[in-house]
C-alpha atoms as one frame of an Amber mdcrd trajectory, in Angstrom:
protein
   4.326  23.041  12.025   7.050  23.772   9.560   8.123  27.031  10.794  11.136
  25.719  12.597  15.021  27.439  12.087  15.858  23.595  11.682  17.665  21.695
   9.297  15.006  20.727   5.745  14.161  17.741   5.161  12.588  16.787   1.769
  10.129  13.580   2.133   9.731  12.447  -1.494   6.350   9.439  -2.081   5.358
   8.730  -5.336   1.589   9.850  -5.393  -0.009  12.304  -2.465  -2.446   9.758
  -1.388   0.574   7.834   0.362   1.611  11.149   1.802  -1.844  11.779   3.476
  -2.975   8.549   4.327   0.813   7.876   5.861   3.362  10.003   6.520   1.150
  13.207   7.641   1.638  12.369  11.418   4.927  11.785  11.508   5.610  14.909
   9.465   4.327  16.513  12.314   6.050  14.663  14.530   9.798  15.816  12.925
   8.674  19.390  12.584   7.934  19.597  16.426  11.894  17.821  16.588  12.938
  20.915  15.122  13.113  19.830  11.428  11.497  21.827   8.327   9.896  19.565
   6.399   8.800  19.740   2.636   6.760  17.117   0.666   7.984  16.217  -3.153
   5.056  14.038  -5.000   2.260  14.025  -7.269  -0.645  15.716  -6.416  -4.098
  13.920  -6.661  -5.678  16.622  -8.569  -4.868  20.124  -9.891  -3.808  21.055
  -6.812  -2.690  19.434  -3.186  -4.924  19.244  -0.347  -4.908  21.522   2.327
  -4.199  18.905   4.631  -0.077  19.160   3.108  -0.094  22.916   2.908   2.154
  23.425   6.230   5.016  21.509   4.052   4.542  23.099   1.096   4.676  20.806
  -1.247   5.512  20.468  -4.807   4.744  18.880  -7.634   6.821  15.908  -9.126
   5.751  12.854 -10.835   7.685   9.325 -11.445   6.462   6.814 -13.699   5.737
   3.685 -12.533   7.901   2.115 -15.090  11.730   2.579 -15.081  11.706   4.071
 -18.649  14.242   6.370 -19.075  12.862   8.940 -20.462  10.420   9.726 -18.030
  12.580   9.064 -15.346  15.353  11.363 -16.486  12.975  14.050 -17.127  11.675
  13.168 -13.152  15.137  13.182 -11.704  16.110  16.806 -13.327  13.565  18.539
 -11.748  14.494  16.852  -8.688  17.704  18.074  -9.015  16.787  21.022  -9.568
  14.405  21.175  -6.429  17.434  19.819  -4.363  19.652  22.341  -5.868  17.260
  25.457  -4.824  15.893  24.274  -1.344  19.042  22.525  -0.278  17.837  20.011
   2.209  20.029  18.669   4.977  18.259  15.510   4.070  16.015  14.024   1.219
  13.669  10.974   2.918  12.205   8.438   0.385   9.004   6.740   0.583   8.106
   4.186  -2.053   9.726   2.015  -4.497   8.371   4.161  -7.192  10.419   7.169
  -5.894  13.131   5.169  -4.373  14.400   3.350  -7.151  14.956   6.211  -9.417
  16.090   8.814  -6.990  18.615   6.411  -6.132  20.193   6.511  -9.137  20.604
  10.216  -9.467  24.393  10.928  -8.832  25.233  11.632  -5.089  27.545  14.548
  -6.838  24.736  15.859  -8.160  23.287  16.728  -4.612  24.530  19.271  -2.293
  27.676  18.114  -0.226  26.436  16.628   3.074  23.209  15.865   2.030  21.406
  12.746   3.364  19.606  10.244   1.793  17.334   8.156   3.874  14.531   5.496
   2.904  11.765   4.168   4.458  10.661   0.506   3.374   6.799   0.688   3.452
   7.340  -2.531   2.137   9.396  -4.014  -1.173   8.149  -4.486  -4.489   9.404
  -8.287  -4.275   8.552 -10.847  -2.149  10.782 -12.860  -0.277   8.504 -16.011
   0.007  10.653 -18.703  -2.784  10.365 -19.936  -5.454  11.379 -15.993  -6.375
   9.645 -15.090  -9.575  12.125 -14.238 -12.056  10.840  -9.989 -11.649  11.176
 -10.248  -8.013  14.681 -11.099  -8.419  15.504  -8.670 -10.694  14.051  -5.718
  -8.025  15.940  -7.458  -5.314  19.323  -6.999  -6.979  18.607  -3.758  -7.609
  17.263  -2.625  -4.077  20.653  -4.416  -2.582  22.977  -2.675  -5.248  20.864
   0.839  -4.515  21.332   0.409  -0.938  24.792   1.830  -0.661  23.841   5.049
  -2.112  21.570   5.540   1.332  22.761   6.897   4.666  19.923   4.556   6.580
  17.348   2.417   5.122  14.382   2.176   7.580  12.125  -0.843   7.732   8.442
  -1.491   8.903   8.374  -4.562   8.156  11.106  -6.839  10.265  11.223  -9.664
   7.136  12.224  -7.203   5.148  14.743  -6.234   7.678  15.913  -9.433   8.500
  16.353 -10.108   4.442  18.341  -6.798   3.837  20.437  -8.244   6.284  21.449
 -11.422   5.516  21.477 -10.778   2.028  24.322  -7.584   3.153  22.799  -4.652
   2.037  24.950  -1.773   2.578  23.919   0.284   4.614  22.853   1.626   7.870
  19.612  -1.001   8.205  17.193   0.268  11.464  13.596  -1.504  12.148  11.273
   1.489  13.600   8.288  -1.004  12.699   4.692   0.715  12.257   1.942   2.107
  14.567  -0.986   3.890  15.013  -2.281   6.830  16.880  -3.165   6.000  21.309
  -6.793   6.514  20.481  -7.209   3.811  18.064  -7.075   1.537  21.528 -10.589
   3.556  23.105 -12.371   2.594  20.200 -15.291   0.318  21.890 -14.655  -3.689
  21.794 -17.330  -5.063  19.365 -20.074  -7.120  20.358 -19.341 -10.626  20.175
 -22.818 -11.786  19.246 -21.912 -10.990  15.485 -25.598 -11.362  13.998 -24.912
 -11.134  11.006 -20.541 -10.771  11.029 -19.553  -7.367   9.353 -16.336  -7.299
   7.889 -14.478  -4.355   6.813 -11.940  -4.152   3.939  -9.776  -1.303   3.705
  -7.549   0.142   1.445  -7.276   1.195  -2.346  -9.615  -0.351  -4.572  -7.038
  -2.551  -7.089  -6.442  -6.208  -8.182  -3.335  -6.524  -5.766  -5.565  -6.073
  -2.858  -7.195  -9.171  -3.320 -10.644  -7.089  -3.377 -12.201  -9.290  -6.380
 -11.069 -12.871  -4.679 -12.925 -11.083  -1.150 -16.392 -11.307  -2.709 -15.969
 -14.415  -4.023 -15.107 -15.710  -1.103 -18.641 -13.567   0.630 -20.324 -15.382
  -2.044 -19.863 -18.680  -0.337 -20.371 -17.555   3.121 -23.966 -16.356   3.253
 -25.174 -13.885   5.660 -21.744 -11.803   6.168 -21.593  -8.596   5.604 -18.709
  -6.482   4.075 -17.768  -2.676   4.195 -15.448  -1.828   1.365 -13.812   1.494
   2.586 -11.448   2.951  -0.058 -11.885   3.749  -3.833  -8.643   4.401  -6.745
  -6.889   7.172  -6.879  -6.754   9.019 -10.478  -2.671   7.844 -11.326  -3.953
   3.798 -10.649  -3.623   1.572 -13.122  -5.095  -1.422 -11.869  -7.989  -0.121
 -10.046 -11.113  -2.443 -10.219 -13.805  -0.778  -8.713 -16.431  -0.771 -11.736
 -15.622  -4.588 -11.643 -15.941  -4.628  -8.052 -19.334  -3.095  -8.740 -20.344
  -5.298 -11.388 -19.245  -8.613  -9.405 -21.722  -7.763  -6.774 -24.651  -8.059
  -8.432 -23.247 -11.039 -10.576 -22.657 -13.166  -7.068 -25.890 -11.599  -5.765
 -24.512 -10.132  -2.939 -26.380  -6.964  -3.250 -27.778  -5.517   0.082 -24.493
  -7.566   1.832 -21.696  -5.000   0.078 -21.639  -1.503   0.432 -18.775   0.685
  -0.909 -18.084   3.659   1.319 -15.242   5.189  -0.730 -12.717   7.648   0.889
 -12.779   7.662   4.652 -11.045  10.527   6.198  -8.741   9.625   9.035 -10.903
  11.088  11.805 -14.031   9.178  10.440 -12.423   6.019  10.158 -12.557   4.870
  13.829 -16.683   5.152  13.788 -16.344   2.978  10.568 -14.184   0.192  12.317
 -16.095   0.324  15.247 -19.379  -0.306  13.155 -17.768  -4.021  11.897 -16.497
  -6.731  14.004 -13.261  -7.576  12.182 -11.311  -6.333   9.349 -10.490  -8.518
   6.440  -7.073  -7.888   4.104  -6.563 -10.556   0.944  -3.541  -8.688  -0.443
  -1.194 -10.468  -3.006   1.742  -7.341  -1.476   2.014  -5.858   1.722   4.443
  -3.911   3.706   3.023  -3.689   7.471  -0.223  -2.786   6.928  -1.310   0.312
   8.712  -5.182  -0.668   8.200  -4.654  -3.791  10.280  -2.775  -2.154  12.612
  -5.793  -0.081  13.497  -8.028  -2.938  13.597  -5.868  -5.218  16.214  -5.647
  -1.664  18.330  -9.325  -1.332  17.833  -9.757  -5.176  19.201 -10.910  -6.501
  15.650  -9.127  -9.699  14.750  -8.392 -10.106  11.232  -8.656 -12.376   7.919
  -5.267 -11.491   6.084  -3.333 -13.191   3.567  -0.159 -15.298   4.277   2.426
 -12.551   3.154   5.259 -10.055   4.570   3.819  -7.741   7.019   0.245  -9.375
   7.190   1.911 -12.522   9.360   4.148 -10.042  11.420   0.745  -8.302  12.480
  -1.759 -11.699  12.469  -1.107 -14.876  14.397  -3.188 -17.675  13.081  -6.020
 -18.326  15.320  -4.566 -15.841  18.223  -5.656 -12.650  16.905  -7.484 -13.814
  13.603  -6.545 -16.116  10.560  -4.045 -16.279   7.605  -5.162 -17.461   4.535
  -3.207 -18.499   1.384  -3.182 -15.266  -0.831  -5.297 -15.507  -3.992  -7.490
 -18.233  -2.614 -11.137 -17.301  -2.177 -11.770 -20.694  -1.259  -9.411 -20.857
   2.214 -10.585 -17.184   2.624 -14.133 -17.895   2.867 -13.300 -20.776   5.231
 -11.679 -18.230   7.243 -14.450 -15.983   7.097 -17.250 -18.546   8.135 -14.618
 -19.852  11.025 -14.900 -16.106  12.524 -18.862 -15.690  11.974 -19.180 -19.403
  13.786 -17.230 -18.701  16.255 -18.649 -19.041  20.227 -19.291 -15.676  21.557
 -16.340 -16.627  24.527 -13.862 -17.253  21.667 -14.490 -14.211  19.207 -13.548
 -12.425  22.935 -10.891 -14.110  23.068  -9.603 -12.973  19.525 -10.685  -9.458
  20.124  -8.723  -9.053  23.649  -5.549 -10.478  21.858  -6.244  -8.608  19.478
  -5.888  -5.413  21.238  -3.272  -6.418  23.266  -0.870  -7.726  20.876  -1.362
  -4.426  18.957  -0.387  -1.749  22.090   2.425  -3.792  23.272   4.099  -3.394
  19.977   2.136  -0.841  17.641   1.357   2.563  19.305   2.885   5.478  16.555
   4.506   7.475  19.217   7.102   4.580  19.744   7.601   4.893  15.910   8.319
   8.196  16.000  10.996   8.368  18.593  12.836   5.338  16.524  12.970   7.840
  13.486  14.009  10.668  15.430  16.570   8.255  16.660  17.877   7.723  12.865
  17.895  11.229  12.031  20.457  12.193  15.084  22.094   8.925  14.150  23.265
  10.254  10.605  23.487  14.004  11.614  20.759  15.604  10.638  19.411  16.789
  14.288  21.619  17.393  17.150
């Protein structure tokens, strides 16, 4: 896949758990447009997974924390590694790569070289009143934003934001989607005895995982599939609480924790629950959700970026007030109580919504579009 004469690009992510669980198809994708493409993150373990072998990819770690001195020591090997490769393009994914790479001195790069960044999603919210750290991290995403030749958005608040607040730069929405056989994946059966949910993503506080079984806890007789675990460079995973708070609510025999789903397993899973369930505190445009609305499960999200973009309140599922398990287990016991004609209902606009909107190939051709935009393919 990366043995094309084309120009290099260098995608950059923080961790190699984004890279697998969300860039590898449309790495593929630019290598058959004719690009090279290398991957630049930290590896999960002592070494990458096979899966990122075709982009040969290499080692380099940012802290989470704008210290300086690990960020300096960060952005010289990156310069280094932009120095020897010479990309036609570096590609950022993640705040935690984007911020600091952004500061390294364009001079410092070879001449020509591109700088793109896709928005999986901010670290602030837009939703006032601001806290006083999400305005700090908005200045500094509008100052960076200049020193990008296109700033790509999933999420269309955030790209409606960068735009009225005049960030500088070439601003494109290529949105999110997932792959055309997420919409085979068999309707599920509307008699819901018992409801199983599903819950997917990493195991950690901002996912709202802790505030989901309390919620369960007042909803008896749901089920919940918990498909995720952390990754070894989290600092906020929860899952030994997670653990624990299941058999302190008594919801043992309701939870079980399926850790790490591979991408081609994860369809069975979904199609084994009725309707996916997000409580995140942050979101970009959640991929996970995505899957479920292709997949004809309506879904229990929070009332934050991305989430609402993807959910419309009693349509295709229900938003809920983030870091309220009491709304969210209303939510919850709305969907298991639901008549058998209106959980159809929810499914098939479910589905619907989702492939008018959300297929990947669609995505794709919008970030080919951006790369002949700036120069970097013919």
């Amino acid at each position: 896949m990366t043995t094309a004469a084309g120009p290099t690009v260098l995608h950059i992510a923080a961790v190699e758990y984004s890279v697998r669980t969300l860039l590898l198809p449309q790495l593929a994708a630019l290598a058959r447009a004719g690009c090279t493409v290398r991957v630049a993150c930290a590896p999960e373990g002592e070494a990458f997974h096979a899966d990122l072998a075709p982009y040969r990819p290499v080692p380099l770690t940012f802290s989470r924390s704008l210290r300086p001195v690990p960020i300096t020591g960060a952005l010289v090997r990156l310069a280094a590694l932009v120095r020897r490769e010479r990309p036609a393009a570096v590609h950022l994914h993640s705040p935690a790569a984007a911020l600091p790479v952004r500061l390294l001195p364009r001079g410092l790069l070879p001449a020509g070289t591109r700088v793109l960044y896709t928005v999986h999603g901010f670290s602030h919210q837009w939703d006032e009143p601001m806290p006083a750290r999400d305005r700090r991290l908005e200045r500094l995403e509008r100052m960076l934003a200049g020193r990008t030749d296109a700033i790509l958005f999933q999420s269309a608040e955030d790209f409606t934001q960068a735009g009225a607040r005049g960030y500088r730069s070439r601003l494109r929405l290529i949105g999110n989607g997932v792959e055309d056989h997420w919409f085979s994946v068999p309707a599920p059966d509307p008699v819901r005895e018992p409801l199983r949910l599903l819950f997917v993503g990493r195991i950690v506080r901002e996912k709202g995982v802790l505030e989901l079984l309390e919620a369960l806890a007042r909803v008896p007789g749901v089920e919940l599939g918990v498909a995720g675990t952390e990754i070894p460079s989290e600092r906020t995973g929860v899952l030994a609480e997670a653990r624990r708070e299941v058999s302190r609510l008594g919801l043992d025999g309701r939870v079980r924790f399926l850790g790490h789903v591979d991408a081609d397993r994860m369809p069975a899973v979904v199609a084994d629950h009725h309707a996916l369930v997000l409580p995140s505190h942050r979101e970009g445009m959640p991929r996970s959700l995505i899957e479920g609305l292709a997949a004809g499960r309506p879904c229990v999200a929070t009332d934050i970026r991305g989430c609402r973009e993807l959910v419309d309140d009693g349509v295709n599922g229900y938003l809920v007030p983030r870091s309220d398990p009491a709304a969210l287990a209303g939510a919850i016991r709305r969907l298991a109580e639901l008549p058998a004609d209106d959980f159809v209902r929810l499914s098939t606009a479910a589905r619907v919504g989702a492939e008018s909107s959300n297929r990947e190939s669609a995505v794709f051709e919008r970030v080919v579009a951006v790369y002949r935009e700036v120069g970097i393919l013919p």
